[in-house]
C-alpha positions as CSV (number, residue, x, y, z in Angstrom):
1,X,173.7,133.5,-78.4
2,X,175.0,136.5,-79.9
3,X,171.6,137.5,-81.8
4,X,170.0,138.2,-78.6
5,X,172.3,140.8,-77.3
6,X,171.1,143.9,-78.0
7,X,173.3,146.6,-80.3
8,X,172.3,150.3,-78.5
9,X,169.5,152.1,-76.4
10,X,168.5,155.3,-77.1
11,X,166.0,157.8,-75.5
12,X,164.2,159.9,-77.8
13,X,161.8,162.7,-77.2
14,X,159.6,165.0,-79.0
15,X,158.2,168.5,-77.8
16,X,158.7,172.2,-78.2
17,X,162.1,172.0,-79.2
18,X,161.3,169.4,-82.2
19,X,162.9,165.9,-81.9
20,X,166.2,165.5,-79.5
21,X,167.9,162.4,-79.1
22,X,169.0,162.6,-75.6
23,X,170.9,159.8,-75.0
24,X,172.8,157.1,-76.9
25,X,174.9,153.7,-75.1
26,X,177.2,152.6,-76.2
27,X,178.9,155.4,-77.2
28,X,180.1,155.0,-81.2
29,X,181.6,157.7,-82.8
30,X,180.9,158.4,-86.7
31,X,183.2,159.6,-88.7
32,X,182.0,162.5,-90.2
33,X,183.8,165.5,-89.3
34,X,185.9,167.5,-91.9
35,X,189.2,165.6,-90.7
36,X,187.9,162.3,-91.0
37,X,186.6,163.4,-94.8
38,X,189.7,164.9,-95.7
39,X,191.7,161.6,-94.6
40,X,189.2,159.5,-96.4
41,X,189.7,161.6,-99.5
42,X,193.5,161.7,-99.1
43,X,193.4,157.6,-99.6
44,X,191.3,157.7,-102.5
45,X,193.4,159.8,-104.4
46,X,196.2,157.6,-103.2
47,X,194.9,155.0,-104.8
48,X,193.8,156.5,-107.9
49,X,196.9,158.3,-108.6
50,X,199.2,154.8,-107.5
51,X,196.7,152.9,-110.3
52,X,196.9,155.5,-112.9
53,X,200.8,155.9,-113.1
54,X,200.9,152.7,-114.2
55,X,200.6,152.1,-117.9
56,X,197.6,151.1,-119.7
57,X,197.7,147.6,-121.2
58,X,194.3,147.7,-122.4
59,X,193.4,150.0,-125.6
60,X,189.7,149.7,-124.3
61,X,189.8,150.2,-121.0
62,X,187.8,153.7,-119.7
63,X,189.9,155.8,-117.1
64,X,187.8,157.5,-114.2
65,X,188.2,161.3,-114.0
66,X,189.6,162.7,-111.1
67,X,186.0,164.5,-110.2
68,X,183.4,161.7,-110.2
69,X,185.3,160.3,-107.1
70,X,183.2,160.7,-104.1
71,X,183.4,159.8,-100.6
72,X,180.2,157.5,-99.5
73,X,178.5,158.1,-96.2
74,X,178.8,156.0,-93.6
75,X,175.8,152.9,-93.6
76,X,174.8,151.0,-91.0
77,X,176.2,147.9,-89.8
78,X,175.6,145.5,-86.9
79,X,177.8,142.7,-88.1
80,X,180.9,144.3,-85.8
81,X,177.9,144.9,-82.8
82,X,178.1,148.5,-83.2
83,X,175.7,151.4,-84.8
84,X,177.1,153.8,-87.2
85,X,176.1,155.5,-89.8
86,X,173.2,157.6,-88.1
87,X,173.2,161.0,-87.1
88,X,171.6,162.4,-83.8
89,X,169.2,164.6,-86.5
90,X,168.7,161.3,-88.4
91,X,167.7,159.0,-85.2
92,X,165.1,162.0,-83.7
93,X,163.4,161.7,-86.8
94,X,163.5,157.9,-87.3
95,X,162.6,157.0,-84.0
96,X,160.0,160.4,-83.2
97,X,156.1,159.8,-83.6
98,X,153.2,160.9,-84.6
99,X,151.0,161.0,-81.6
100,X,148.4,158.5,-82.9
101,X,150.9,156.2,-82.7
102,X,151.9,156.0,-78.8
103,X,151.0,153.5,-76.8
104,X,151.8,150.6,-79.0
105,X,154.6,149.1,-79.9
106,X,157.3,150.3,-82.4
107,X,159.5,148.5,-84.6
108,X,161.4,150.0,-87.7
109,X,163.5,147.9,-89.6
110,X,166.7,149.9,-91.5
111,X,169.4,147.8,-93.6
112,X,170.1,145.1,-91.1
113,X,169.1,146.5,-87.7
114,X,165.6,146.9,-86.6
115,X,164.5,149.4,-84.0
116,X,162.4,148.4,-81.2
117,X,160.2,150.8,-78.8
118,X,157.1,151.7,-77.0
119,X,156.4,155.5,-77.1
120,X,154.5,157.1,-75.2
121,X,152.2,160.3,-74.8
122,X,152.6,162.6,-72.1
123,X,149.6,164.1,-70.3
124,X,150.6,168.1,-70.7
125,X,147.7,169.0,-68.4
126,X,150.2,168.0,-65.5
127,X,152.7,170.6,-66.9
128,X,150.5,173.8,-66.8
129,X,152.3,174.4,-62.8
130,X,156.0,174.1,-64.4
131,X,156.0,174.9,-67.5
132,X,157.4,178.1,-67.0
133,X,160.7,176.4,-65.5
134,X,161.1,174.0,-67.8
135,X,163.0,175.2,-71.1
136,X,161.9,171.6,-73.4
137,X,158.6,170.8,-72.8
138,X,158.2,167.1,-74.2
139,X,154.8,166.3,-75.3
140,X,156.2,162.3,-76.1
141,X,159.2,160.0,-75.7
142,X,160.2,156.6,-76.7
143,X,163.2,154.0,-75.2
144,X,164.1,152.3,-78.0
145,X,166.5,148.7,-78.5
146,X,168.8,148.4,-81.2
147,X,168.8,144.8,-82.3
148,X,170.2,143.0,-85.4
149,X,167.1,142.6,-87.9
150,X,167.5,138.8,-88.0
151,X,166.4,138.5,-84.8
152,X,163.7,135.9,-84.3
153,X,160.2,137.6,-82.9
154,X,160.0,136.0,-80.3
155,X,163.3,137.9,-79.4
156,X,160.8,141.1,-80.8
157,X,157.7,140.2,-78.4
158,X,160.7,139.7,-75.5
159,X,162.2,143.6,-75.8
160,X,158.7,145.2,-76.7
161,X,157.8,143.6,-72.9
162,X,160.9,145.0,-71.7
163,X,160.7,148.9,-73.4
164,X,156.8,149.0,-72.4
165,X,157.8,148.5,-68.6
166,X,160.8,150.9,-68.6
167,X,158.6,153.5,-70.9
168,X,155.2,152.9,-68.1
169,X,157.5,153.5,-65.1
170,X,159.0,157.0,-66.5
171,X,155.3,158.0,-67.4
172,X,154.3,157.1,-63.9
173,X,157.2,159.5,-62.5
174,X,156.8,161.7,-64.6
175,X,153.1,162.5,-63.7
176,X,154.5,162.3,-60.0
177,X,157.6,163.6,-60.0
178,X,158.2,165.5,-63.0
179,X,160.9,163.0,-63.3
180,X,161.5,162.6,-66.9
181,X,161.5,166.4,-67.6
182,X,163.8,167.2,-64.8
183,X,166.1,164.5,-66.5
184,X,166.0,166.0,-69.9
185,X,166.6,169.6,-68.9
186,X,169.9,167.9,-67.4
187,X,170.6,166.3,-70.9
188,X,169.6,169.6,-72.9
189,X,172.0,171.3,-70.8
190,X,175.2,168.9,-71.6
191,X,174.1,168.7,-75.3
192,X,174.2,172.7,-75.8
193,X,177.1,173.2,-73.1
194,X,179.3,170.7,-76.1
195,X,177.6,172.3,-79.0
196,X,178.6,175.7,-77.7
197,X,182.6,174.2,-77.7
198,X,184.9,174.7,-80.5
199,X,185.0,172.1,-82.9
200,X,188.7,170.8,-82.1
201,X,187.2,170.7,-78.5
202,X,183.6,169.0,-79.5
203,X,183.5,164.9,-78.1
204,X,180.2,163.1,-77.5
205,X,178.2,164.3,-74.6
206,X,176.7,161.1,-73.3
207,X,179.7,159.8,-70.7
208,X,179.1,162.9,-69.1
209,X,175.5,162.3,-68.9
210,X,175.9,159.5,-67.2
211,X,177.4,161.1,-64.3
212,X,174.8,163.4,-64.2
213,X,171.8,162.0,-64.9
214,X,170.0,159.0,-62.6
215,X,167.9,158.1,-65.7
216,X,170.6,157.6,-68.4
217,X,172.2,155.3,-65.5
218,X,169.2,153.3,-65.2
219,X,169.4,152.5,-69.1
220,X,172.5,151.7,-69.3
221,X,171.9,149.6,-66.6
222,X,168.7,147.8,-68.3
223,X,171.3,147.6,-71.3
224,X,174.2,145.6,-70.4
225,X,171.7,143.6,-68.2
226,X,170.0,142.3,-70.5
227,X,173.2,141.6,-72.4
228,X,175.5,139.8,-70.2
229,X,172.6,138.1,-67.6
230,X,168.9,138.0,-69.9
231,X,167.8,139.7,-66.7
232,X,166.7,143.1,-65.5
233,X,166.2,144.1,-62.2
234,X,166.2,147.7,-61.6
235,X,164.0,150.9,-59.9
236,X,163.2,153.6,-61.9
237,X,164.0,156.6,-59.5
238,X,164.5,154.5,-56.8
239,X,160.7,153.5,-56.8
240,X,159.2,152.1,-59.7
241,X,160.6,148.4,-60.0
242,X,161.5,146.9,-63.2
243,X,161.9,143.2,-63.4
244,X,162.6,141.4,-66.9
245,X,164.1,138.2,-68.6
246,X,164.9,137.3,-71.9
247,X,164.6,133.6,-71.8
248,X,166.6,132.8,-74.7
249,X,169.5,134.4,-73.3
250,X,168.7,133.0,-69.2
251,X,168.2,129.0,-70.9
252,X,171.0,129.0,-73.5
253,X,173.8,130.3,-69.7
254,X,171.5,128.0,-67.5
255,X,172.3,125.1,-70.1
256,X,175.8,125.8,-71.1
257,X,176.8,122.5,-71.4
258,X,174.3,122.1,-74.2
259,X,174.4,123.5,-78.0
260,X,170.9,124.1,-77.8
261,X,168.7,127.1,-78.5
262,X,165.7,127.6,-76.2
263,X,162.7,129.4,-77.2
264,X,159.8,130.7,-74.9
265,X,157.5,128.4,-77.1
266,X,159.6,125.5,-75.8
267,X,159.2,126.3,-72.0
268,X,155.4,127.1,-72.5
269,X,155.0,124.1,-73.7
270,X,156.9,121.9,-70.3
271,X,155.4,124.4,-68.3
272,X,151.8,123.5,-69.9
273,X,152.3,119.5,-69.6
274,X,153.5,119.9,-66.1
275,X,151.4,117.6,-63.2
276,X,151.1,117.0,-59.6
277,X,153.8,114.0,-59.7
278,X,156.5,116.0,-61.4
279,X,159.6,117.0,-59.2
280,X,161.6,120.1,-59.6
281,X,165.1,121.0,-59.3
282,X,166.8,124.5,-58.4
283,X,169.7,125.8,-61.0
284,X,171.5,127.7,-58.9
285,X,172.0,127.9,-54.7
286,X,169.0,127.9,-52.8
287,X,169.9,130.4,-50.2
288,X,171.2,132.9,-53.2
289,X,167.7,132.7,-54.7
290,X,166.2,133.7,-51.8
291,X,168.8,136.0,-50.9
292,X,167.7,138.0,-54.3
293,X,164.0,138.0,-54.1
294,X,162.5,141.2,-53.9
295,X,161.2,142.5,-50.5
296,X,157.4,142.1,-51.2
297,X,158.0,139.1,-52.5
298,X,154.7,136.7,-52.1
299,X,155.9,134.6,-48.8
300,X,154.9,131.8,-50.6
301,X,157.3,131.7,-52.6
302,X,160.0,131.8,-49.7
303,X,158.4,128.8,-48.7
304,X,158.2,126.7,-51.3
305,X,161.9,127.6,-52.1
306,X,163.1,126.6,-48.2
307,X,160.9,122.9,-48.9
308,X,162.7,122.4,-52.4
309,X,166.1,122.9,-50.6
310,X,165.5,120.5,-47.7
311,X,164.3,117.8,-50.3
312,X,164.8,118.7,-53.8
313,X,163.4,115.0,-55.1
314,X,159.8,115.2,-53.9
315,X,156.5,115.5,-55.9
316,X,155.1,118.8,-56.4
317,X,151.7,117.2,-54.6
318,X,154.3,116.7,-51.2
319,X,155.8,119.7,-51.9
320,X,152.3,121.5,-51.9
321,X,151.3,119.7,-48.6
322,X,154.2,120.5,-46.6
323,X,154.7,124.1,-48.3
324,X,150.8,124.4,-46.8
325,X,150.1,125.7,-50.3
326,X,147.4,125.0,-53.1
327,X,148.4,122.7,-55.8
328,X,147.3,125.7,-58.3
329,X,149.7,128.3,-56.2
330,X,152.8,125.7,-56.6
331,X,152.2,124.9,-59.9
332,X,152.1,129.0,-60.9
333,X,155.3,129.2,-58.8
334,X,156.9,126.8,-60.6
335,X,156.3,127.8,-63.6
336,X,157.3,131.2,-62.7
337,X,161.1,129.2,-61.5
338,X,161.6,127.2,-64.5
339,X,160.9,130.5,-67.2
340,X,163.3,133.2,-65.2
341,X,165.9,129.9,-65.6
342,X,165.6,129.3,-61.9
343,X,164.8,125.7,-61.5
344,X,164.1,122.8,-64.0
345,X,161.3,119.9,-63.9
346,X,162.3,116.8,-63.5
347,X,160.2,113.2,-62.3
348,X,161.3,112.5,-58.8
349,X,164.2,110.4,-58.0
350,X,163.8,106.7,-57.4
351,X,165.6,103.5,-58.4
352,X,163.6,102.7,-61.2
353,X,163.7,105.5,-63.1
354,X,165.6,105.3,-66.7
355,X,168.5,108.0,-67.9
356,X,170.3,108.3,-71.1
357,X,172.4,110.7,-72.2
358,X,171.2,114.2,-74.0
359,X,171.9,114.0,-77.7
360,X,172.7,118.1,-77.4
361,X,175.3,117.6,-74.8
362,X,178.3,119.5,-76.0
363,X,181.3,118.0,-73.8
364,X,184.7,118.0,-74.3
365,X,187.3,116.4,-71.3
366,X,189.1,119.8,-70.6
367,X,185.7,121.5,-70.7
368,X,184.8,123.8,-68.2
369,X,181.8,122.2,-67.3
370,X,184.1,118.7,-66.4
371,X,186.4,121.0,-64.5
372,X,183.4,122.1,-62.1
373,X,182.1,118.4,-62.0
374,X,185.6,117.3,-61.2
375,X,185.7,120.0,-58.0
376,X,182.6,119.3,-56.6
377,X,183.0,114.8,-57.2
378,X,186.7,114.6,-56.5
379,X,188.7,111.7,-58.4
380,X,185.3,111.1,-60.3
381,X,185.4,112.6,-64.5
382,X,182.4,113.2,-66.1
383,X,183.1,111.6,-69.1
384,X,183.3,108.2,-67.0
385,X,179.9,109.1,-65.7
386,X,178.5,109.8,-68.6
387,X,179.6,106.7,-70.5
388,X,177.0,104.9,-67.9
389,X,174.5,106.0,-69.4
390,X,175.4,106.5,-73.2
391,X,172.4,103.9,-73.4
392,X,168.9,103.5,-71.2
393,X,170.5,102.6,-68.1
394,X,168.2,102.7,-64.9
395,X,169.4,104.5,-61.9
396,X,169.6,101.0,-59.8
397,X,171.7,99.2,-62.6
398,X,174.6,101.9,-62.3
399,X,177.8,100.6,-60.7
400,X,177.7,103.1,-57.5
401,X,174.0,101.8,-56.9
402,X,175.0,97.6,-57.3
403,X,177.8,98.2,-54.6
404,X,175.3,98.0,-52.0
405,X,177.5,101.1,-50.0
406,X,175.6,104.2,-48.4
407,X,178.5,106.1,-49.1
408,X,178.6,105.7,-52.9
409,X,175.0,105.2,-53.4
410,X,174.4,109.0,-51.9
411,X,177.3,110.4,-53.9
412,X,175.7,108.6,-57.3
413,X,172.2,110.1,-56.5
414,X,173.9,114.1,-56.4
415,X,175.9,112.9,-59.2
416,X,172.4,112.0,-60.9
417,X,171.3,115.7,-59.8
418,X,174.1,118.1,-60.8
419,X,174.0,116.0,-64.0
420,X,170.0,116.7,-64.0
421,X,170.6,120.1,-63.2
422,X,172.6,120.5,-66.1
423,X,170.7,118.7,-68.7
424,X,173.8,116.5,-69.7
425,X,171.0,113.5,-69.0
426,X,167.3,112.8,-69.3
427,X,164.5,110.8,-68.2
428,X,163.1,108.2,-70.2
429,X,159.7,107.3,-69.6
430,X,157.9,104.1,-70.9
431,X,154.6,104.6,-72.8
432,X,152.3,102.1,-74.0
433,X,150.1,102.0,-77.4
434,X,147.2,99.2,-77.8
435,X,147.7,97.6,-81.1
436,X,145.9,94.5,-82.3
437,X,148.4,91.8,-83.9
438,X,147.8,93.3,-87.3
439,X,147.4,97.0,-86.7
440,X,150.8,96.3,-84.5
441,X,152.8,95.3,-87.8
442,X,151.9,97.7,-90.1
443,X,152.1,100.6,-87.5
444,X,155.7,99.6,-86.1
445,X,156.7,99.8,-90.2
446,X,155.8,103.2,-90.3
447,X,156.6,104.9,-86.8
448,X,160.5,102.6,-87.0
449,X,161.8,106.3,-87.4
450,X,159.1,108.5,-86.0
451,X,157.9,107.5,-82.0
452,X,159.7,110.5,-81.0
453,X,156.9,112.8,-82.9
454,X,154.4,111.3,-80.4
455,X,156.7,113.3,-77.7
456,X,156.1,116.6,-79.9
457,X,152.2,116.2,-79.1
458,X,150.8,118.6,-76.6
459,X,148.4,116.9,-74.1
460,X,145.0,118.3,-73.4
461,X,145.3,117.8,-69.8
462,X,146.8,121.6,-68.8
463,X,143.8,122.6,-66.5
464,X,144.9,122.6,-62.5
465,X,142.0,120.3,-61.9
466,X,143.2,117.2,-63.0
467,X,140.7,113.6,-63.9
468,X,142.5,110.5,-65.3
469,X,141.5,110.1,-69.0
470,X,139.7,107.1,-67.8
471,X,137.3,108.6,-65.7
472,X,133.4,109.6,-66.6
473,X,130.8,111.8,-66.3
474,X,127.0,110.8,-66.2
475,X,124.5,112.0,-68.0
476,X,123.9,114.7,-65.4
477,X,127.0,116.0,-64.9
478,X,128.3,114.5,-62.1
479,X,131.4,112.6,-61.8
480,X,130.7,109.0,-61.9
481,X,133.3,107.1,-59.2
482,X,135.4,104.2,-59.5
483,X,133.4,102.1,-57.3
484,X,129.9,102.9,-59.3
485,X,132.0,102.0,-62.1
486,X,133.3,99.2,-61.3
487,X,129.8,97.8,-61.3
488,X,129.3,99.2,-65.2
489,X,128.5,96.8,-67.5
490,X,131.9,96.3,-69.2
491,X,130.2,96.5,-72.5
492,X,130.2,100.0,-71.9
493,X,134.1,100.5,-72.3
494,X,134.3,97.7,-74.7
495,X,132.1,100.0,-77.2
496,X,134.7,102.4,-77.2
497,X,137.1,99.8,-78.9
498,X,137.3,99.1,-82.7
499,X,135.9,95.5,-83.5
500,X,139.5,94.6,-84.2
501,X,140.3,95.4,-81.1
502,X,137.7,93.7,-79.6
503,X,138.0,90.2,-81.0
504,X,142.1,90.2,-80.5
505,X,141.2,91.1,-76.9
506,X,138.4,88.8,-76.0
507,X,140.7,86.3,-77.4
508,X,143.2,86.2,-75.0
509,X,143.5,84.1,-72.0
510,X,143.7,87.4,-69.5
511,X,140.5,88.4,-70.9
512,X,139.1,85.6,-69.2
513,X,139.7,86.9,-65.5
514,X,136.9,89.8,-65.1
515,X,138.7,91.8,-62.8
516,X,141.9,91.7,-65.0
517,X,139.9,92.8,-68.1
518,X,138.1,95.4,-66.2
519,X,141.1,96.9,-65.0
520,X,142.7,96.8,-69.0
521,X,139.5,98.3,-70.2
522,X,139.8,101.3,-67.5
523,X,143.2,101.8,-68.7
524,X,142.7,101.5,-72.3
525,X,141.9,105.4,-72.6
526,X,145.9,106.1,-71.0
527,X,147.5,103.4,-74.3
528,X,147.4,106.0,-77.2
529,X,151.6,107.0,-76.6
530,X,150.6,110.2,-74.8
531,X,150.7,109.1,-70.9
532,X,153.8,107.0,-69.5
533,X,153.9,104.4,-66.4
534,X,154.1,107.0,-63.7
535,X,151.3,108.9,-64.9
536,X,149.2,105.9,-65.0
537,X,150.5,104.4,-61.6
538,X,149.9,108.5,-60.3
539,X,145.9,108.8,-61.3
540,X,144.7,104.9,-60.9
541,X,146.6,104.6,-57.8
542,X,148.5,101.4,-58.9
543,X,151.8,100.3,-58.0
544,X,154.4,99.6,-60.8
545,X,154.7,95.9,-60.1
546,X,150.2,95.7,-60.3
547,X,150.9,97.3,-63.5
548,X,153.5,95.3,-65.4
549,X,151.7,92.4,-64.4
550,X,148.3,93.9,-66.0
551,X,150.9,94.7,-69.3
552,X,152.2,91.3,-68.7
553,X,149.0,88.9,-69.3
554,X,147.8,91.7,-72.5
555,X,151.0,91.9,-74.1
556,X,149.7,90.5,-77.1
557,X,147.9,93.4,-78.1
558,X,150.3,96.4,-76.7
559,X,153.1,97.9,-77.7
560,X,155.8,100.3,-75.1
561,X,158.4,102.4,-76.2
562,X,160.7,105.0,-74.3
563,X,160.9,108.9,-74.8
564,X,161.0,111.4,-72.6
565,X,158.4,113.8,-71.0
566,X,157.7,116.5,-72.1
567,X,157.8,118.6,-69.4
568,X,161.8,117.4,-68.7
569,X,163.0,117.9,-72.1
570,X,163.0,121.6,-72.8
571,X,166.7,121.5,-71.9
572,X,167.6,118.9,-74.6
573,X,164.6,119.7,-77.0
C-alpha cells in the first residue's frame, strides 16, 4: 500500500526572477554544508588510516593514495520515503518548463523517483495593473508529486487528475484574485529573509511558510491527504473546491481484511456489469456520509443515501422507485459510491442466495478485524462464522437460519452484512452452459481448471437501457414482443442452434411439450456461462422454482456451475 503514498510536493515557478522553488513538504534536510563535508571527510580518512596501519600481506596488492579520496554527493533515494540529494537550484530546473509545454501533463523520471505535474501558463495580460507591486512576476508554475518510479500508471493517470485540479484552481484565482502571486511574494520574502542570515543561523524556510502562507497550507494539506485517507477534499482560497480519490489507496483501507490490491480497471469493470437487480451496500455510517457531502451536493444523492439506510437489501430498480429517481441517475450514483470506496454491490439478500468464503481473506483470531466483529456480535467469533461457509453454503442452510428464531435469524442476516461489507464472503451465482452429450464431455475435460475465466469475460450488456439477450428486433426496427413471439414459428430460434444441438434436443422427452420447448428455445441465448439464475429469472420474469423445473426436464443437454458476479467481486478479485 506503501507504493501509492506519495514521497514530496513541491511548487515551482518560473518568471522574471528565473526558476524558484518555493515550497518543499516534507521538509528533508541535505547534507551539504561545509560541516557535514568536513565530518564525512573526517570518517574517511579514519578509515583509510585504521586500514593502512595495518601490514600488508599481499606483495601485489595496490594501496590508494591519500588524494584520490573523494566525498560523493548525495543521490536520490525513496527506498527510506524521503527525497535527498536535490538542491533547490537543481529541482527549479528539473521541474521548470518551456512554455510549449504547459498544459499537459508532466512526468520526469530520475534514478528511482518519478516527478509528476501539470504546469501551467499564466496569462500576463492580467498583470499589466500590478506589476509594478509585485517584485517576481511568474509567467508559469507547476505542483508537482514525488512518487517512487515503480509506481504502476494507473497510480500516474490518478496524481496527473489530482495536480491538474489543484494547478486549474490556482490559475482560476490567480486571474481573480492575484492569488498565486500574492502567495509567492510571501514565499520570496521568507526565502531571502533566511538567505540574508548567517550561515550558523541558516535552517530551511518552509515551516515558516506554512504559517504564513494559506497556499503552502493547502498543499500540505492535499499531501498527507492523499497519503493517510486516498482522499482530498479541500478549497483553494476558500473558494475553489478540490475533490479527489486515489482508489487504490480508498479499496485496499475499505478492504482491510483482505490482501488484495485494487486497481481502477477492476472497479470499472463491476461498475460496467452492474444492472437493475443488483443491491448495494454502504461501507461506512449512513448518517456520516451524508454528514460529509458537500453543500451543493445534487439532492439526489441525499436521497438515495436516506433509502439505502432504511433498507440496505433492495434492488437498485426499488431503490430508484422509491428514491423517485431514474434508473440511469441511480446507477451513475452508484457508481460514483462504490469508486470513492463508499458503498459496495452486492445481489440483494434472500434465503436462497449462496456464500462462500473469499479466497483473499487475510484473518487471523486476534485480528483487529475479529476484535470489531466480536464488539458489534457479542459472544459470536468470526472465525466460527466463517467456518459456515468455508464451502457454498446457502444463507437458509446456516445454523441461525434452521433455528426457526426471529431473534437469531435477524442477527445472522447483519452478520451476513458486516461480513458483505467487508468482503470476508461472496456470492455465488449459478450459471448454465447448453452442451450436447458429446460437446458436454470434451468441454468439461478442458474447462476442469478454467470456469472461473468465464467470470473474467466482460458482458456487452453496459448500456442503461437494458433487453434480455433473448429478445428481437424486426426487420424494421421495431422491438418484436413476447406475445408476437410467442406465435413465431419455433423454427426460427431453432436455426440459431448447431445441428448437434438440434437433434440431442428434439430428442428428449421435454421437447415434446411445445410450450416447454418454446420457453428453452427463448432462453437458449442466456446458456453461454455469461448470465446466472437471477438474471434470467430478472428479464423473463420467471420465478426460480418455473426455472429449475425448465432446467430440470433439459438437463440432458445443460451444464451449471457456480462463480461469482462480476459486479460483487472487485473486493476479492
Amino acid at each position: 500500500m506503501t507504493d501509492f503514498n506519495p514521497v514530496s510536493i513541491l511548487l515551482v515557478t518560473s518568471g522574471t526572477r528565473g526558476e524558484r522553488l518555493l515550497f518543499q513538504y516534507p521538509n528533508f534536510e541535505i547534507a551539504r554544508t561545509h560541516q557535514d563535508i568536513a565530518k564525512s571527510l573526517e570518517r574517511l580518512h579514519a578509515f583509510h588510516n585504521a586500514h593502512s596501519s595495518a601490514k600488508r600481506r599481499n606483495v601485489y596488492s595496490v594501496r590508494i593514495a591519500e588524494d584520490v579520496v573523494t566525498v560523493s554527493s548525495p543521490v536520490s533515494s525513496s527506498n527510506t520515503g524521503t527525497l535527498s540529494g536535490f538542491s533547490k537550484a537543481i529541482l527549479a530546473n528539473l521541474l521548470s518548463v518551456k512554455p510549449a509545454l504547459c498544459g499537459q501533463p508532466f512526468d520526469l523520471k530520475v534514478d528511482d523517483l518519478r516527478f509528476i505535474g501539470f504546469p501551467m501558463l499564466l496569462d500576463q495580460s492580467t498583470k499589466q495593473q500590478t506589476s509594478g507591486k509585485i517584485s517576481h512576476q511568474i509567467g508559469s508554475f507547476n505542483i508537482v508529486f514525488v512518487l517512487k518510479a515503480s509506481v504502476d500508471q494507473s497510480v500516474i493517470n490518478c496524481y496527473f487528475d489530482l495536480v491538474k485540479q489543484l494547478t486549474g484552481a490556482i490559475k482560476y484565482e490567480e486571474s481573480r484574485r492575484q492569488y498565486l502571486s500574492a502567495e509567492a511574494k510571501i514565499m520570496i520574502s521568507i526565502h531571502d529573509d533566511i538567505a540574508s542570515l548567517p550561515e550558523d543561523q541558516m535552517h530551511f524556510p518552509y515551516d515558516l511558510i506554512q504559517t504564513k502562507s494559506s497556499l503552502a497550507r493547502d498543499l500540505k494539506t492535499a499531501f498527507e491527504s492523499v497519503k493517510d485517507k486516498g482522499v482530498v477534499h479541500l478549497y483553494i482560497n476558500k473558494w475553489i473546491e478540490v475533490t479527489f480519490c486515489l482508489p487504490h489507496k480508498v479499496h485496499s483501507k475499505s478492504s482491510a481484511a483482505l490482501s488484495v490490491k485494487v486497481n481502477p480497471e477492476v472497479i470499472q469493470r463491476c461498475i460496467e456489469a452492474l444492472r437493475p437487480y443488483h443491491g448495494v451496500l454502504l461501507l461506512v455510517d449512513g448518517q456520516n456520509l451524508l454528514d460529509t457531502l458537500s453543500t451543493d451536493c445534487t439532492p439526489a444523492l441525499n436521497r438515495l443515501i436516506n433509502v439505502i439506510i432504511q433498507q440496505p437489501v433492495r434492488s437498485l430498480q426499488i431503490i430508484a422507485l422509491e428514491a423517485d429517481l431514474s434508473l440511469s441517475q441511480v446507477f451513475q450514483l452508484v457508481s460514483h459510491l462504490v469508486y470513492w470506496g463508499k458503498a459496495t454491490i452486492v445481489y440483494p439478500l434472500c434465503e436462497s442466495n449462496v456464500y462462500l468464503l473469499s479466497p483473499s481473506s487475510n484473518i487471523k483470531m486476534n485480528s483487529k478485524i475479529a476484535e470489531e466483529f466480536v464488539q458489534l456480535f457479542p459472544g459470536r467469533s468470526l472465525a466460527v462464522e466463517l467456518s459456515e461457509f468455508s464451502y457454498p453454503t446457502k444463507l437458509w442452510d446456516t445454523q441461525d437460519m434452521l433455528n426457526k428464531q426471529q431473534k437469531q435469524q435477524e442477527e445472522k442476516v447483519s452478520m451476513v452484512v458486516w461480513l458483505l461489507q467487508h468482503g470476508l464472503i461472496h456470492q455465488l451465482h449459478t450459471y448454465v452452459f447448453l452442451m450436447p452429450p458429446l460437446k458436454s464431455r470434451l468441454c468439461v475435460e478442458d474447462r476442469t481448471s478454467s470456469f472461473s475465466d468465464v467470470a473474467s469475460v466482460n458482458s456487452d450488456e453496459s448500456q442503461i437501457h437494458y433487453q434480455s439477450p433473448s429478445s428481437e428486433l424486426a426487420s424494421d426496427g421495431s422491438f418484436i414482443s413476447e406475445d408476437i413471439k410467442g406465435f413465431m414459428p419455433m423454427e426460427d430460434t431453432m436455426s440459431k442452434l448447431t445441428r448437434e444441438e438440434q437433434d440431442c434436443m428434439l430428442n428428449l422427452s421435454a421437447a415434446k411439450n411445445t410450450d416447454d420447448l418454446r420457453l428453452f428455445l427463448r432462453l437458449c441465448p442466456y446458456f453461454n456461462g455469461l448470465h446466472h439464475f437471477e438474471e434470467i429469472m430478472f428479464y423473463e420474469d420467471l420465478t426460480r422454482s418455473q426455472l429449475l423445473t425448465l432446467l430440470d426436464k433439459f438437463q440432458d443437454v445443460l451444464i451449471t456451475c457456480q462463480y461469482p458476479d462480476q459486479a460483487t467481486i472487485f473486493n476479492s478479485s
